[in-house]
C-alpha positions, 0 to 999 in steps of 0.5 A: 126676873126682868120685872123685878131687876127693872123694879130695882133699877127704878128704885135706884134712880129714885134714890139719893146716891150719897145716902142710900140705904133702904132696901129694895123688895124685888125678891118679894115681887118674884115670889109673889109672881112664882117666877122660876129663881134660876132665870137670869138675866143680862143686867139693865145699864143703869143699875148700879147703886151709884147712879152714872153721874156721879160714877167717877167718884170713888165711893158711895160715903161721904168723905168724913174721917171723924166718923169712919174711914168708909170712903178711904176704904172703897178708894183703896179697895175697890167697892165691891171688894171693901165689902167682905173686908167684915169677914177678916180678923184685924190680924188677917187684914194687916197680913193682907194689907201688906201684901197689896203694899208690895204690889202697889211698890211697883219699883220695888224701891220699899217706899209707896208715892202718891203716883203709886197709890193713884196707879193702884186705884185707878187699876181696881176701878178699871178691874171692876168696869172691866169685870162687870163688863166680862159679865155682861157679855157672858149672859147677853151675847147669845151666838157667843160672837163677842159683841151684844147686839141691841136685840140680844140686849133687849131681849134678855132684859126686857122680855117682859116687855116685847112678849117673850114672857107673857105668862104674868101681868106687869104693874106699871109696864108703861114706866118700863118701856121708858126706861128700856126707851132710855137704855136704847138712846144710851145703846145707839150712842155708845154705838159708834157706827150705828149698827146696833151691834156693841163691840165690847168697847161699845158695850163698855160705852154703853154700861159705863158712859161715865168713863168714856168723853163721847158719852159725856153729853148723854150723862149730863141728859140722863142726870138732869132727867133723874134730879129734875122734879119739875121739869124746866131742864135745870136742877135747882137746889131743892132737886140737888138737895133732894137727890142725895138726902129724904128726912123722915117725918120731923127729922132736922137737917143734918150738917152735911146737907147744910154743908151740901146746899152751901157748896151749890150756892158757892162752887155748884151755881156758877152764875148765881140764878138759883139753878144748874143749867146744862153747863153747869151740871157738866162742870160737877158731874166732870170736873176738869181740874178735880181727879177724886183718886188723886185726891185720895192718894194724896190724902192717905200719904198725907194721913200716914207720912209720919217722917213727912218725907212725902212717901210711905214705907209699909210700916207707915201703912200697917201703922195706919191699917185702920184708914186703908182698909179697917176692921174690913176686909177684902178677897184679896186673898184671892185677888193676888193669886189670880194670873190674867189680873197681875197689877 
């Protein structure tokens, strides 16, 4: 099972992460191995379909609203909750809908403002990182301390490699000792006082660095290794380029990719010469004046507004359900019902 998460992981930081959509044959390497399909084990700290560097975003999609409202739906939502909003009849997803309207209403004043929208988003990606976090240290922390040691970590996830499992052959182990190498250097940084032993703020460091400014300079090395093919520390735009989209053989140049490689050459390259450098990655992957859920809890008031008074009244949302959350659903169902999780 180690061997085929880190197959996954590796398949991961080769994708592009604005136009993912091959499917990665882990499953496949498992049976072939016979491997026992009840083995678990503590998820490596990359993988992620979204790569770290571009973590703070707030969706996969790319934001275009004349093809569909994917992007709004996973701000609004949540990614992982967007998912199941497929499963819901447009009636249930409107009855849903109304009922995150008046959780979002925290005044209870029967209006939603830009400022509510942006506490209800940055609320659900904090419920996520904190969820996935909780499910971490669950399979990690073996003597149930509350902190996952690098050992405790190392062993569970890469076992494969350090001769606690040593009953079938790994293809290309030499390529997994890298990455476990990467996960260490990130470990020992998100490792404050350097015992190796993550509190579970560390531990959040450690899975998530993108939410955390003590991290931020590792994130900037960790995106230059995954985009720069040729090895001279900088990503020019073919790397840029080449990081979110692979034609297929003959396949033209689609308008978002030129569109792409016009905002590297005016917003992305600050000094014109062609490339990123190390300052210039840092000011995209962690734009000081660009908040992506402020963005887009203006933009749903915007879209919405229909008496222009710059906040809307449910009726306006329920109106506009197809932007906030479609013919998808979401658990939150549930969601509303869990106690430890009040908004």
């Amino acid at each position: 099972m180690q061997t085929a998460i880190a197959g996954q992981r590796l398949e991961e930081q080769h994708e592009g992460t604005m136009m993912r959509a091959r499917c990665c044959c882990v499953f496949s390497v498992l049976l072939a191995l016979g491997v026992c399909a009840s083995l678990v084990t503590c998820k490596p700290a990359q993988e992620k379909k979204d790569r770290v560097h571009h973590g703070k975003d707030l969706s996969d999609h790319a934001h275009d609203d004349s093809k569909d409202f994917q992007y709004d739906h996973e701000a609004f939502l949540g990614k992982e909750e967007a998912k199941t909003f497929d499963q819901l009849t447009p009636e249930e997803s409107q009855e849903r809908l109304g009922k995150i309207v008046d959780k979002i209403d925290s005044n209870n004043d029967s209006y939603v403002t830009a400022s509510e929208l942006l506490a209800w988003m940055k609320f659900v990606h904090g419920r996520f990182v904190s969820e996935d976090v909780d499910k971490q240290v669950l399979l990690c922390d073996k003597n149930r301390d509350g902190a996952v040691s690098w050992e405790e970590y190392s062993k569970q996830t890469y076992s494969h490699l350090i001769g606690e499992v040593e009953f079938y052959d790994i293809p290309d182990k030499e390529t997994y000792r890298k990455m476990m190498k990467r996960d260490e250097r990130r470990f020992k940084q998100a490792d404050k006082n350097g015992d190796l032993i993550a509190t579970r703020e560390e531990f959040t460091a450690f899975l998530h660095p993108e939410e955390f400014d003590y991290m931020q300079d590792l994130v900037v090395t960790e995106t230059i290794e995954d985009i720069d093919k040729n090895g001279d520390g900088s990503v020019d735009v073919d790397e840029y380029i080449g990081d979110m989209f692979t034609p297929e053989a003959d396949e033209p140049e689609p308008e978002w990719v030129k569109t792409e490689r016009q905002q590297f050459k005016d917003h992305r390259d600050l000094n014109k010469d062609g490339k990123l450098d190390r300052s210039e990655i840092s000011h995209w992957i962690h734009p000081h004046d660009y908040d992506h859920a402020d963005l887009e809890a203006k933009h749903l008031i915007y879209e919405s507004d229909k008496d222009k008074d710059d906040k809307l009244t449910k009726k306006e949302i329920l109106d506009n359900w197809n932007m906030f959350v479609g013919s998808q659903a979401t658990n939150y169902g549930e969601d509303l019902t869990r106690r430890h999780d009040e908004f």
